[in-house]
Every structure is written in C-alpha cells, then in structure tokens.
SEFI-559437 format. One record per residue: x, y negated, z negated of N, C-alpha, C in turn. Coordinates in steps of 0.001 Angstrom, whole numbers, plus 500000, padded with zeros to 6 digits. Layout:
BEGIN
XYZXYZXYZ
...
//
This chain:
BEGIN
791724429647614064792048428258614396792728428235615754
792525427372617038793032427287617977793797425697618339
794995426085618678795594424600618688796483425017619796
796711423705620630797227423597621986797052424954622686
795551425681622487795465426524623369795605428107622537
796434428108621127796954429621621055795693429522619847
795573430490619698794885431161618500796350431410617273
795825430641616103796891430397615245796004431214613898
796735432015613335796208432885612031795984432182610809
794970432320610465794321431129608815795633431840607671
795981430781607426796938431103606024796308431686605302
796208432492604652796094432874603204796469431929601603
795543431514601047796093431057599666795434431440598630
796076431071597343794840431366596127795020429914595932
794352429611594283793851428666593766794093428873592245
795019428138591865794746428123590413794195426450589660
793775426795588419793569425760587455792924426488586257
793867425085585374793710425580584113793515424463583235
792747424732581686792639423827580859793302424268579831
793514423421578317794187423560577420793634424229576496
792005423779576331791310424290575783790012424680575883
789013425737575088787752425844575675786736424332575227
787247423535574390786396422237574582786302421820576072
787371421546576261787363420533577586786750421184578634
786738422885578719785567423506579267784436422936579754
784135423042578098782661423183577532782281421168578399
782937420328578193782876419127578866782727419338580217
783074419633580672782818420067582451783703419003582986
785033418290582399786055417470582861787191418063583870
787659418657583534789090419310584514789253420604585002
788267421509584935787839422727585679787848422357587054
786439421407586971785946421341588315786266420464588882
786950419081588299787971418210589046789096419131589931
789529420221589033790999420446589791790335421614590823
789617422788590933789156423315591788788819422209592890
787478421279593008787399419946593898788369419885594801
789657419221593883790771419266594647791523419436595548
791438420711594982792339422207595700791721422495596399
789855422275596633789521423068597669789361422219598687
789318420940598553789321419601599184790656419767599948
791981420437599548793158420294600718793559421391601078
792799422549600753792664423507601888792050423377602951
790988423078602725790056422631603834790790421741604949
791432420398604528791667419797605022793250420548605698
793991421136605416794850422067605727794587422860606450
793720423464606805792976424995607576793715425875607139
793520425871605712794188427028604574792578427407604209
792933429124603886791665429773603319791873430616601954
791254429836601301791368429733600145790510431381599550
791280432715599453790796433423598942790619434247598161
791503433632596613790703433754595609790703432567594388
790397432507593622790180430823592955790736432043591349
791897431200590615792302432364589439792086430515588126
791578430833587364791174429355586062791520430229584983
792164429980584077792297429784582576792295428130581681
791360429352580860790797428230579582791383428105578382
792886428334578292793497428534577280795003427791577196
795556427636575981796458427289575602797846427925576502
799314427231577483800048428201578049801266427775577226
801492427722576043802338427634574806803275428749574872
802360429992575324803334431177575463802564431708576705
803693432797577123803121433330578391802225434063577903
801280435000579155799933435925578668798809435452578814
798813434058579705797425433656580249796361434964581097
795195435073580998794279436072581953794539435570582888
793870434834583524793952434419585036795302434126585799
796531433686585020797866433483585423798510435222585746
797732435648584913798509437573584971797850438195586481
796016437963586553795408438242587684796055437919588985
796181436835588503796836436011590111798396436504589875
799257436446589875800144437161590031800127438846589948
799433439290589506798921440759590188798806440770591493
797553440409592176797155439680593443798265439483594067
798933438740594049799904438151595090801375439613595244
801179439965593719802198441067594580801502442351595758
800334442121595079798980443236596000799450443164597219
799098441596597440798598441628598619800168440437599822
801389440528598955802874440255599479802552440160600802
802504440392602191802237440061602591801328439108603842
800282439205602774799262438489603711799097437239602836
799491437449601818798930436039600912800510435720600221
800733434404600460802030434143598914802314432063599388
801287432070599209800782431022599060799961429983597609
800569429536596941799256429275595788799216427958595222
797701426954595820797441425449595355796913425580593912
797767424535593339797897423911591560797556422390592195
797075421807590769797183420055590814798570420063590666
799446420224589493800420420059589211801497420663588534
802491420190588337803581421483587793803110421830586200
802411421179585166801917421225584056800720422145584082
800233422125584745799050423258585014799656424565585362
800217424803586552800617426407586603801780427044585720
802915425939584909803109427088584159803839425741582748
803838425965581664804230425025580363805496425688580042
805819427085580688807353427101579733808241427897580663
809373428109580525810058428339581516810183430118581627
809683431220580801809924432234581074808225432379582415
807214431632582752806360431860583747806997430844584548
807572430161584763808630429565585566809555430533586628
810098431506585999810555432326586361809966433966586662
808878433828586041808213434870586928807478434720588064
807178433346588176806793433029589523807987432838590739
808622432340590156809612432292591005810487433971591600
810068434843590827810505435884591323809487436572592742
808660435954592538807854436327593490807836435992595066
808826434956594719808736434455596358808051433627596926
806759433171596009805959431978597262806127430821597306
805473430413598266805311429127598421803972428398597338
804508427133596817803760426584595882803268425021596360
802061424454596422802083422981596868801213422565595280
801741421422595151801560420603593913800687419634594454
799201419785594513798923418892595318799098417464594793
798560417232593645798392415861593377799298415454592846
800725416414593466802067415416592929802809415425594563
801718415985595528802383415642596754803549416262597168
804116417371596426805005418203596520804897419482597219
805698420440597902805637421397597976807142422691597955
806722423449597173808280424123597050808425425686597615
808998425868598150809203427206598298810718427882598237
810795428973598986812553429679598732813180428886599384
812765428309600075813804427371601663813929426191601421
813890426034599780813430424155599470815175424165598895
815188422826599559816643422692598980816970423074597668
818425422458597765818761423021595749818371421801595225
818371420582595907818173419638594434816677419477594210
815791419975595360814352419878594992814145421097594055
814788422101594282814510423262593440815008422901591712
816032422040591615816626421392590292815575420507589284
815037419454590643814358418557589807812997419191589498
812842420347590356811407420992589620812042421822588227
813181422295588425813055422755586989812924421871586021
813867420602586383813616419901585018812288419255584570
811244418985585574809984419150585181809431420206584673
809547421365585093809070422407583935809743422348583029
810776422031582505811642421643581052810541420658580318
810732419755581033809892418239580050808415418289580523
807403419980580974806481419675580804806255420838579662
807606421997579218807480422561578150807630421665576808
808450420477577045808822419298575925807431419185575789
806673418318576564805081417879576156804120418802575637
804447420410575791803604421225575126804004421241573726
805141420954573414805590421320572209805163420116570969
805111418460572102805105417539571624803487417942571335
802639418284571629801280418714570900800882419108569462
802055419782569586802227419816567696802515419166567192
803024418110567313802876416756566608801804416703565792
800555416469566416799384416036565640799427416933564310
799406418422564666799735419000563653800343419160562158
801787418370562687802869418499561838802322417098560900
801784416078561634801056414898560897800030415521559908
799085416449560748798051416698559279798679417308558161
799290418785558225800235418771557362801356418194556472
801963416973557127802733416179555853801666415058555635
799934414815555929799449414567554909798557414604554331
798895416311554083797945416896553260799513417438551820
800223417355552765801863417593551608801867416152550281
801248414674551017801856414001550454800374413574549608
799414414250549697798096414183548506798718415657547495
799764416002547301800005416877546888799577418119547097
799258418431547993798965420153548506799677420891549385
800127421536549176801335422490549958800795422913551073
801574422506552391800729422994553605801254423650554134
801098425040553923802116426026554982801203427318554031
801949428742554276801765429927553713802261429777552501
801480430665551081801773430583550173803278431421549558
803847430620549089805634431587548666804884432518548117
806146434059547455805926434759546692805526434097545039
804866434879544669804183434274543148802984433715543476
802538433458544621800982432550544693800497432995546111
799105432682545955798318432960547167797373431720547629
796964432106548959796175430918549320794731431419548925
793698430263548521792411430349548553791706429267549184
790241428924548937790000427730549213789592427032547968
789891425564548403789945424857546988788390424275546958
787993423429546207786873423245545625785847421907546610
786944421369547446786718420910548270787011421521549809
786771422267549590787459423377551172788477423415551658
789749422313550926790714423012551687791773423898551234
792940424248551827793520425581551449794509424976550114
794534425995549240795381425787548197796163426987547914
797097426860547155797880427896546656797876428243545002
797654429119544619797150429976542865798615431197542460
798518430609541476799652432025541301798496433166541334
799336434756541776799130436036541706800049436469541041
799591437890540697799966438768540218801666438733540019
802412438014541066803622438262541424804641437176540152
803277436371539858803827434738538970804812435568537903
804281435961536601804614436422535662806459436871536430
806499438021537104807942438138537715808921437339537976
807975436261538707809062434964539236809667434136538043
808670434296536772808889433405535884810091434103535252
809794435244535402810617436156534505812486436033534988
812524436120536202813774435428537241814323434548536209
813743432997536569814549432190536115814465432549534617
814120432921533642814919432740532550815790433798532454
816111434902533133816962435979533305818410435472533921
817917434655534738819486433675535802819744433120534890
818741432163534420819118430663533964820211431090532240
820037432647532024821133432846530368822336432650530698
822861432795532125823876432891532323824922434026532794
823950435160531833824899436862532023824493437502533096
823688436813534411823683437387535376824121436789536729
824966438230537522825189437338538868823693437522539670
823904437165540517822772437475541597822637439419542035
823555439872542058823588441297542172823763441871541225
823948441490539974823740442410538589821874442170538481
821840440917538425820223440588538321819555441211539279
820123441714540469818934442531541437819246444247540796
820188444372540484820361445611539195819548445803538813
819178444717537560818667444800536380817178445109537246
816652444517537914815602444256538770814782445653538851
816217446178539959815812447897539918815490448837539066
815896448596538166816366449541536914815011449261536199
814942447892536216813188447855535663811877447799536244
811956447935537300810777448329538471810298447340538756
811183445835538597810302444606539312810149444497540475
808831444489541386808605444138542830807682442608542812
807988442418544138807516441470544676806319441456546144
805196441614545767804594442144546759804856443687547487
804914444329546045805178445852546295806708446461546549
807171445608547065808491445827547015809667445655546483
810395445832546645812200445746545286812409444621545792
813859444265544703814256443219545213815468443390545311
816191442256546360818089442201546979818287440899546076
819725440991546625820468439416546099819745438575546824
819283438450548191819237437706549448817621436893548822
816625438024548307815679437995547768815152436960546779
816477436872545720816455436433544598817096435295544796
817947435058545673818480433764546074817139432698546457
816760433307547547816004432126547950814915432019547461
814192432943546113813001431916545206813515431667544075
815374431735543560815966431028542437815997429477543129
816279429191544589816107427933544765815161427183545796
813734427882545305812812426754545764812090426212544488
811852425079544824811475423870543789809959424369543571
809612424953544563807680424889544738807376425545543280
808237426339542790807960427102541414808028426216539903
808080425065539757808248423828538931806819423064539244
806125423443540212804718422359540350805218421350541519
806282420902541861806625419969542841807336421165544052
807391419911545140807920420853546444808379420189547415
809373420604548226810010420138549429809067420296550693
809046419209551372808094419509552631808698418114553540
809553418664554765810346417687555088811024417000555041
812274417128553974813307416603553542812890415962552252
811492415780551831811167414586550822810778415483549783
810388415324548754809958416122547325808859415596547101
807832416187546829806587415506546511806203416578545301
805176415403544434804513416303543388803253416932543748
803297418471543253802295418858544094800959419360542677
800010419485543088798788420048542373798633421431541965
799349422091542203799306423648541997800215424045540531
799730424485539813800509425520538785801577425983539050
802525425505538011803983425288537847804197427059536908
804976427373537711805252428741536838806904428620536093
807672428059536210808253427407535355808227425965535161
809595425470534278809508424275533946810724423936534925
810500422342534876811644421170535719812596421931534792
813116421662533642814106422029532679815026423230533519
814392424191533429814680425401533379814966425692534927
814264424926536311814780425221537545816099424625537420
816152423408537265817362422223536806819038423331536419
818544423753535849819285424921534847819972425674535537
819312426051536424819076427555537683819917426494538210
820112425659538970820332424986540214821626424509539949
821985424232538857822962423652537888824094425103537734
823499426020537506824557427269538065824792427833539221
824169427677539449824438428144541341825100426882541856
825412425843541413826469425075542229827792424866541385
827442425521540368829183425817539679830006426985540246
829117427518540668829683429136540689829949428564542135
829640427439543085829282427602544526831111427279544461
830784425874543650832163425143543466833841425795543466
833617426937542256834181427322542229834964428468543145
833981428954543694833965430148544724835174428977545847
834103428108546127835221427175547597836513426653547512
836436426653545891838048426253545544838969427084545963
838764428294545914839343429763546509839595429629547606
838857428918548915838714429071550066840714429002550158
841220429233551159842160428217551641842248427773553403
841339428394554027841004428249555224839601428145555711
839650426837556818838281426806556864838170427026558188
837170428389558288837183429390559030835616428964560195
836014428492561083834355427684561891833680428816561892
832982430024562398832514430551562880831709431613561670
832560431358560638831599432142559321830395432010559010
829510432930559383828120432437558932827240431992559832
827671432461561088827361431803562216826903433122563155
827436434077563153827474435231563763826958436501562895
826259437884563160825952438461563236826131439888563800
826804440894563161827668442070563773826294442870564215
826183443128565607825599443645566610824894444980566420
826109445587565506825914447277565291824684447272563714
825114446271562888824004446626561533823457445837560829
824220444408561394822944443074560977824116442537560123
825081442805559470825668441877558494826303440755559206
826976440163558571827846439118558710829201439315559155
829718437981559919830862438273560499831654437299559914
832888437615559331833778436669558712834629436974558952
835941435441559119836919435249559194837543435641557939
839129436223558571840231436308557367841655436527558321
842397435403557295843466435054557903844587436310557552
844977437003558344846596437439558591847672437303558879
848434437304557858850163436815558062849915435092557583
848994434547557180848683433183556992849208432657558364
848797432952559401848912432298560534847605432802561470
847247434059561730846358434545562722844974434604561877
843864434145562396842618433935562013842166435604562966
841345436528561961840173437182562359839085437640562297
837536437538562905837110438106562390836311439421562511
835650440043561580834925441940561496833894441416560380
833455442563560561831958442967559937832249442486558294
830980442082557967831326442326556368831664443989556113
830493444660556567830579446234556558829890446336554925
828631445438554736827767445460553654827176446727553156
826835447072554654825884448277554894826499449615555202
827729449587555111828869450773555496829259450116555807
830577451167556592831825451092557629830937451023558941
831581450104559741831314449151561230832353449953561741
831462450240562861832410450255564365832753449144564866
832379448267564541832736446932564893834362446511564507
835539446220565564836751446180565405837265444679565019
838062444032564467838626443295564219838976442201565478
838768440987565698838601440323566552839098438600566656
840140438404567327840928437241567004840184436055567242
840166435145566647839365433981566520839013433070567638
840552433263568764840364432857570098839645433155571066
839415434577571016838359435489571409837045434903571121
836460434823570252835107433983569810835186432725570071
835956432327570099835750430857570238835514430458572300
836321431188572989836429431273574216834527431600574870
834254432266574368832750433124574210831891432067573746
832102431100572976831194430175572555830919429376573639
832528428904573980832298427835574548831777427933576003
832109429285576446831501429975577906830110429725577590
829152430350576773827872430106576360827689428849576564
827996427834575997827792426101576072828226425504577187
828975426423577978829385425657579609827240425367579929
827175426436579788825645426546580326824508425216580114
825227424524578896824812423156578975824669422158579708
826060422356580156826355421091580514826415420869582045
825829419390582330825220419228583555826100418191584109
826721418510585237828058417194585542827148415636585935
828211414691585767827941413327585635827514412999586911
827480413642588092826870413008589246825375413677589359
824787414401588526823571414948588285822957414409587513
823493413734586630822993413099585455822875411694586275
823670411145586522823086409900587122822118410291588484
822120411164589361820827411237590235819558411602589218
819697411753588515818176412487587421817754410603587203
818896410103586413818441408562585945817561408093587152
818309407933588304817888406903589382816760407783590091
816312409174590578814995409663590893814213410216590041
814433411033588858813609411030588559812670410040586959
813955409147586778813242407929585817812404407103586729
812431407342587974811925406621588962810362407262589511
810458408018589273809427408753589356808491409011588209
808952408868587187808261408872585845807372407613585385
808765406771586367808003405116586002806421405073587277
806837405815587875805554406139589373804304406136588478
804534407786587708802984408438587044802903407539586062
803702406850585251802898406308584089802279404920585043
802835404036585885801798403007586666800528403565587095
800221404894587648799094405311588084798589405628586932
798847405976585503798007406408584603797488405208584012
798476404085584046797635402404583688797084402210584805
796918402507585580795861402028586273794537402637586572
794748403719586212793510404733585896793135404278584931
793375404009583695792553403843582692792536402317582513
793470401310583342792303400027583788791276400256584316
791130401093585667790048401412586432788637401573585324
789131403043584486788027403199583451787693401831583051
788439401262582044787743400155581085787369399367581851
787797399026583100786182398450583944785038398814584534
784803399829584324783952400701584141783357400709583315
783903401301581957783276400697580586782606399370580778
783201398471580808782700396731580953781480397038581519
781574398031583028780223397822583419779087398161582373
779082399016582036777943399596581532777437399550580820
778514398584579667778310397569579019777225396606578963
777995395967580708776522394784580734775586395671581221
775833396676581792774351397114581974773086397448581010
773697398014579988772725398044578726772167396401578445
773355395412578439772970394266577624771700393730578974
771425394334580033770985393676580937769551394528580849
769781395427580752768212396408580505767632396125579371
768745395578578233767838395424576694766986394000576981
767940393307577674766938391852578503765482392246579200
765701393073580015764420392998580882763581394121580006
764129394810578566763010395242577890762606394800577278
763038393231576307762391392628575503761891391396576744
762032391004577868761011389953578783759558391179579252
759583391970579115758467392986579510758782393327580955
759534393135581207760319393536583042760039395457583025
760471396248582366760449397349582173759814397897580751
758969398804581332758316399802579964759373400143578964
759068400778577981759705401170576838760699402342577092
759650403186577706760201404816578420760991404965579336
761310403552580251761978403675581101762733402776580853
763208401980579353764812401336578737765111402598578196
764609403276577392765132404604576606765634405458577460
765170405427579016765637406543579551766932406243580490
766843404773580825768258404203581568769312404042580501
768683403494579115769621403389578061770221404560577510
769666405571577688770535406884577107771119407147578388
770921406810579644772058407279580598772952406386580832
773128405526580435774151404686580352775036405126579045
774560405376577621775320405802577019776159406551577199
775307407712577912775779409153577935777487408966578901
777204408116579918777935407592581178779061406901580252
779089405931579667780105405689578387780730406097577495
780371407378576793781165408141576699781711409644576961
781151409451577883782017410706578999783411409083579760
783112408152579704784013407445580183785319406914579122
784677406930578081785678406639576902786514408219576437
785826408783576424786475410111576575787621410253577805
787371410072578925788101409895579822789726409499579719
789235408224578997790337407238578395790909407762577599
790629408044576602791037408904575616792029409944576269
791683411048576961792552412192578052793385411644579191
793458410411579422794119410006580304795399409438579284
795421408387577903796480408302577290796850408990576584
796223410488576111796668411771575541797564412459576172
797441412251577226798185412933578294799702412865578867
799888411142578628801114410520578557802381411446578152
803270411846578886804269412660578100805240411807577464
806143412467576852807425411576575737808251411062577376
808868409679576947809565409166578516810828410040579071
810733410613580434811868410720580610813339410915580324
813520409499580076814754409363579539815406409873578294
814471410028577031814760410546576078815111412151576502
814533412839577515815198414353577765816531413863578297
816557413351579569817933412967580080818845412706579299
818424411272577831819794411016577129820066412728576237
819155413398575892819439414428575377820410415774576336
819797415537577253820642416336578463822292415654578123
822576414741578643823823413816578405824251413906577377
823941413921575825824918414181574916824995415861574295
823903416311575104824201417785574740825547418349575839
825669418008576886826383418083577635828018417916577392
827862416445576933828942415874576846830032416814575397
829782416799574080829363417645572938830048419458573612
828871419902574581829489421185575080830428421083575475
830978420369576462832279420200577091833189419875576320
833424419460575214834462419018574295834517420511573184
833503421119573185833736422439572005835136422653571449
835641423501572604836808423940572071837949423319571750
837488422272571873839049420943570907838582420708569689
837042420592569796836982419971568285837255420766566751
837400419969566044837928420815564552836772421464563758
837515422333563130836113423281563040835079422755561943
835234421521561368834112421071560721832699420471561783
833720419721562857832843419368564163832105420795564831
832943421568565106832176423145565691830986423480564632
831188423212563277829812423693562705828369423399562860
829132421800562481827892420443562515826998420848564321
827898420994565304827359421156566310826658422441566642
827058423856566163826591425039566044825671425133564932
825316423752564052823731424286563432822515423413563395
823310422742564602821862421587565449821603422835566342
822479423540567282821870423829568521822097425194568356
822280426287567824822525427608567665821081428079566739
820138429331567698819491429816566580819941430911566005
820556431886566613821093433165566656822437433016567629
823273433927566692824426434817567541824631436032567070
825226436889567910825902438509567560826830439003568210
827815439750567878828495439921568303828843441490568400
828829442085569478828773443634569536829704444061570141
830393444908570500831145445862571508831682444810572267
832693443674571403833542442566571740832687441315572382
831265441361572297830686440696573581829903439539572584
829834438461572841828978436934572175827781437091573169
826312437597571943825205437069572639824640436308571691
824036434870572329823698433112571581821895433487572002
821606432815571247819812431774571553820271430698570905
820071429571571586819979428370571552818726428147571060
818595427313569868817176426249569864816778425524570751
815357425210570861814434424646571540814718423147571389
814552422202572245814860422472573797815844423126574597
817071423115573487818495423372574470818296425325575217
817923426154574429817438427305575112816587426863576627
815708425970576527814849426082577574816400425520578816
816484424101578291817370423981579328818988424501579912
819089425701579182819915427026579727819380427473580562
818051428180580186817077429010581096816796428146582375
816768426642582258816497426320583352817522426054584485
818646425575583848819772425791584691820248426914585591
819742428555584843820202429748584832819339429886586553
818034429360586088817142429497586937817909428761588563
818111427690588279818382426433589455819489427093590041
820276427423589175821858427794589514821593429273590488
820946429750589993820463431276590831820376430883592132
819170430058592142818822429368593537819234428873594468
820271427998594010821536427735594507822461428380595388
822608429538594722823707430699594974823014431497596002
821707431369596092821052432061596905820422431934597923
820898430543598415820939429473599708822096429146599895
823088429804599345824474429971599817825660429357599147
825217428674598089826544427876597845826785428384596589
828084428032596142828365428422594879829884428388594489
830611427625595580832132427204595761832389426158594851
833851426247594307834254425421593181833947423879593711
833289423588595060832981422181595382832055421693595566
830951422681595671829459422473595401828958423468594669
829440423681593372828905424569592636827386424503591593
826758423126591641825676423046591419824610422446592285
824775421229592135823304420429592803824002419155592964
825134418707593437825855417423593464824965416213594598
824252415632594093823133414741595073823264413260594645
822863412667595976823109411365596236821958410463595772
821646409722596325820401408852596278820341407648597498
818743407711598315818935406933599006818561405688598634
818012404332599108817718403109598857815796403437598067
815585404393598994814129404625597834814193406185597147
815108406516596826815513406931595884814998408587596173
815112408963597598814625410099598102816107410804597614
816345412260597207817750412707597728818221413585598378
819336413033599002820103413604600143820283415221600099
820435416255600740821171417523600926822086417498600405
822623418496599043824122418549599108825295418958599878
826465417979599834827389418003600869828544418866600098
829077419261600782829885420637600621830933420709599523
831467418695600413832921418305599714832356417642598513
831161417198597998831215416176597028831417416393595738
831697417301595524832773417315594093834389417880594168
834368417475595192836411418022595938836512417002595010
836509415639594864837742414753594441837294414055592843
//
C-alpha cells in the first residue's frame, strides 16, 4: 500500500465466526453473513485477511476447534499477525475463562458490527465495559437453557420425572418414546431402608452398620450415613416427587408407601429438633467450609464461652489442620466479597452508557425485524398477485408453480429470519446492573451483619469454600463467579496502564452529554 508517497506494510489479520449450532449451518444464515462482513472491512481497511478460523458449535464452555486454531496461530505467528475481525463480542467468546485467554495474548480486536475496537492501549473504562459485556453475553448463554428447563418442568408436571434416574430405578423408554424411570435391582434395598429407619432403633450410622454387616450395596457399592441420608429424604421413592420447589404426582412405581416416608421424615425432624435445642451458639460459618487437607467439615466451638473457633471435624482422622479464630474467617470472607463489589460512581456510569447502549441494539433489532415483516407483506402480495394472473390465463401453470415456490421458499427463509432476530434479544441490561448493585451493596455490609444474615447471604452466592494452611479459597455461583472473574480481569488491566492508587483504584468514569466516557481522572475518588 502506498500513501503520501511511503510504501506502508499490509496489516496482518485473521477472521473469526461462529454459529451456535450445526442447524443454522446447514441454513446457510450466519456463516456467510459474518465472513461477508469481515471480509467487506478488511478490504475496505487495507487489512489482509490471512486466515478465516469458523466454528459450528455451542461456546457454553471453552474448547471450540477453530477458537483453539486461531489462537494457536496468533501465538505462531506474534509478531506479524495479532490482529483479529469478529461481528461481535457474543461471537468470539460466551464466557469469561476465553475472555481471558484472549486477552492474554495481546491483540488487537475490532468488533465490527458493534463499531468497536479494543486493544492493550484501550483505556480502563473501555476495557471495563467490554468485560461487562462478556458477563451479560455469558448471562444470555446461560439464559438458553431456559427453553430447556421449560420442557422439563413440563414433562415433571404430566407426571414424569425429568432428570437422571435416583438410586432404586433406571431410565428406559416409555411406550410412547419418552424417557421414564423403572425400579432396578437396587428397589428391593431402598425399600428395605425405610422400614429399617422408620422402627426407630436406628441412627443413621448404626443403620449404615447394620448395612455393612449385611452386604447391602447400592449400585455395587456400600453404603455411609451421607448415603442413607439423602434417599431416607427424597419423596421420588413414594410415587410422587419434588421438581422445583413444587410436588407433583408422578407415574412411576412407588417403592414405598406415603405412610411410611411420612414416618421417616417425622423422625428425622425430631431428632433434628432436638439436636438444635443443644445448640447454644449460633456459629455463621458451620457448614459452609471445607478443611482443605481431607474434605470434612469445618466447625465452630466456643472456648471459655466467649472465643468462637473453628478446626476440622477430623471425621477421617487427625487434621493438620489447626484451630482457627472466627475473626480470622470471617476477615477472609469478606476480602473474597470485596471482589464484588463495584463502587457507586461505576454503577451509575454503567446505568447512563451502557443502558444506553442496550436501548441502541434493541431499536436496531425492531427495526430489523420491521424491515423483515415488510418484506414478508411483500411477498405476500406477490403470491396473491401471481395466483391472479394464473387464474386470468396471464401466466402458464409451470411458471405460477415455479414463481410460487420461490416466493415461498423467500418467506420462509424470511420468517425464519424473524424468528433469529427476536431469539436473539438478550435479558435487559438492567436486570444484570440491578443485580451488580445489590450484590455489591450486601458484600460491603458482610462483616456487620448477624450471623443469621451471613448465612442467608453465603447460600445464595457461595458454591464452595475451603480452608487450608490458614488460607479461605471461595467459588462463587453463577453469575456472581463470572462477575469476580470479570472484575479480576478489568482490575488487572487497570493496574497495567498504571493506576492502582487508593484514588483511582478502579474505573471511576464520567459521562458526557451523549453519553461517550471520559478518561479516568486521578483525583476522582479523593473526596
């Protein structure tokens, strides 16, 4: 390329695109739209586009082919190529651990048809608000299972159990093809349980005794207390079953009776009762944690009736695991949950650019699929206009059949259209933001609240904790994990364009009159 005279070197880029699935493939809809594209603004760029990387698959989890190729590639070939055109941030990556492997790489990324472009030198708050789009375009992958979770509760509420079959039963297919559950081999055992609990003369660990002693397995194997707990209290063994908070009666063979679970359920909350009467301290963090060194449990116990601590059960032996003051854990929690929380001048720039921006794509997506349905309309009258000039004798027979099936065909590839254009719609904005905001708000208050509040809040948003060689390691549930990871991510970035002082320690941004935002300023969280 020669401009004002110099000979200027052709960029290097690749090309990605991807679909969700091999249908939409097989349609020839968004392959070759988004290649088109991409190769449409290279061109127009005097970018040379040299190599084109497509996957036809689901990016739910990382391990795409073509996403692995192309990032092979680009470390290959570091520096001559680190360049790479996407339509959009939903296409090159759905969850935030390929979020971050791209980003380790260093390139430059242009979004074309969101008009964006990001690289290492992109400010912090452009680098922010792209994470939180990869956040809420992992939300919309997840929101896909929706449809899912619909066929399943109702196929739950015609009475058929929709999931994997418990111990005592197996899946087959039913008589109308779909999946059902049959007792096996295992039934007779399970039955045998509850009337063994339900006499009374057993605890849960004498009964896994007795268990041993008489060679009962369960799918080949022995059984624990832990074992026997949780199929003494599922209902699915009575003929009815829990599936989403609700009880439904289900169609499958009852291996005991209502009576007799009733019974079961009816002792295990006397014994629960009684056990808590004992309590005299209510200890937040019991049951919550996980000793690092052998998997048991970590519980509190008070010393001197003043100092709370806790250690290993030591189920499984004696723990190296040392005794550990309650302040200690609790300090560790709440460090973990700082990671939440996103200060109030971030939260209101998210409201004002990017609800503003959300309200952008959904106007262009109504108007795309106005565009379609006038389209539709056309072709509409066009049939009603060819079936005219085939019954006035204007046109042969062979040649309405042959405009009339291309008009069909043209209709629904266009209704289809429609269809993928309001499928596409993600959950609004705002519902992540208000979730951002009270997860936030919630973290920041942790360590005051009383420890009935610390629970309620540690078993919405905690999937795992452990605690090893004095140290708290958390996973957060989904979303709140992702938006750790994404913070972890932003905050890196941050630090690595220089800032990271108690006065611009995140992304503190303004907003202008069209809602572009400003550079962060040094002082704007001094006061």
């Amino acid at each position: 390329m020669v401009q004002n005279g110099s000979v200027l070197k052709t960029q290097w880029v690749v090309i990605y695109a991807r679909v969700s699935s091999k249908e939409q493939e097989v349609e020839g809809f968004s392959i070759p739209a988004q290649l088109e594209l991409l190769r449409d603004y290279a061109s127009k760029q005097g970018m040379k586009a040299v190599q084109e990387f497509v996957d036809i698959e689901s990016a739910s989890t990382s391990g795409r082919t073509g996403f692995g190729q192309m990032l092979a590639f680009l470390k290959k070939n570091r520096t001559k190529c680190h360049t790479i055109l996407v339509e959009k941030t939903d296409r090159l990556y759905r969850n935030v651990p390929d979020y971050a492997t791209v980003d380790e790489l260093g390139v430059t990324i242009h979004f074309v048809k969101d008009g964006t472009v990001l690289s290492p030198d992109s400010k912090s708050s452009e680098q922010f608000i792209h994470g939180i789009k990869v956040l809420m375009a992992r939300n919309y992958s997840q929101n896909l299972g929706e449809e899912v979770r619909k066929g399943m509760l109702q196929k739950a509420k015609s009475g058929l159990y929709p999931s994997n079959a418990p111990a005592g039963y197996r899946n087959v297919e039913g008589p109308d093809g779909r999946r059902i559950i049959v007792p096996d081999r295992d039934a007779p055992t399970i039955a045998r349980m509850f009337e063994e609990f339900g006499t009374g003369r057993y605890s849960l660990k004498t009964l896994a005794a007795k268990a041993k002693g008489d060679g009962w397995t369960i799918g080949g194997r022995g059984l624990h207390s832990s074992t026997l707990h949780l199929i003494l209290r599922r209902r699915i063994y009575t003929g009815d079953f829990d599936w989403g908070g609700v009880i439904y009666e289900g169609k499958h063979e009852a291996l005991v009776s209502r009576e007799t679970w009733e019974g079961v359920q009816a002792l295990f909350d006397r014994r629960a009762e009684t056990k808590q009467h004992r309590i005299k301290h209510d200890f937040a963090y019991t049951g919550f944690i996980r000793c690092g060194h052998c998997g048991c449990g970590l519980v509190g116990e008070l010393k001197k009736q003043k100092y709370v601590y806790y250690h290993c059960t030591g189920y499984r032996g004696k723990c190296e695991e040392p005794y550990t003051r309650e302040e200690i854990v609790q300090d560790q929690f709440a460090a973990a949950l700082k990671e939440l929380v996103i200060p109030p001048g971030i939260l209101k720039w998210l409201q004002e650019s990017v609800c503003e921006s959300d309200l952008n794509e959904q106007a262009a997506r109504d108007k795309e699929v106005k565009r379609l349905e006038e389209q539709q309309r056309r072709l509409g009258s066009k049939l009603d206009v060819l079936y005219d000039d085939r019954l006035e004798g204007r046109i042969s027979p062979e040649m309405y059949d042959r405009k009339a099936q291309e008009c069909q065909k043209q209709a629904t590839a266009v209704a289809r259209r429609i269809e993928e254009t309001r499928a596409s719609t993600p959950a609004p904005v705002e519902s992540a933001i208000d979730l951002m905001e009270l997860t936030s708000r919630a973290a920041d208050l942790f360590s005051i609240q009383p420890p009935h509040e610390k629970q309620a809040f540690l078993r919405l948003i905690l999937k795992s904790a452990s605690w090893r060689h004095g140290e708290l390691q958390t996973q957060f549930e989904e979303p709140f994990e992702n938006l750790r990871l994404s913070n972890r991510l932003s905050r890196s970035k941050h630090g690595a364009n220089g800032a990271g002082t108690a006065q611009n320690q995140i992304w503190y941004a303004r907003v202008d009159s069209n809602h572009r935002p400003f550079a962060p300023e040094a002082n704007a969280l001094s006061n």
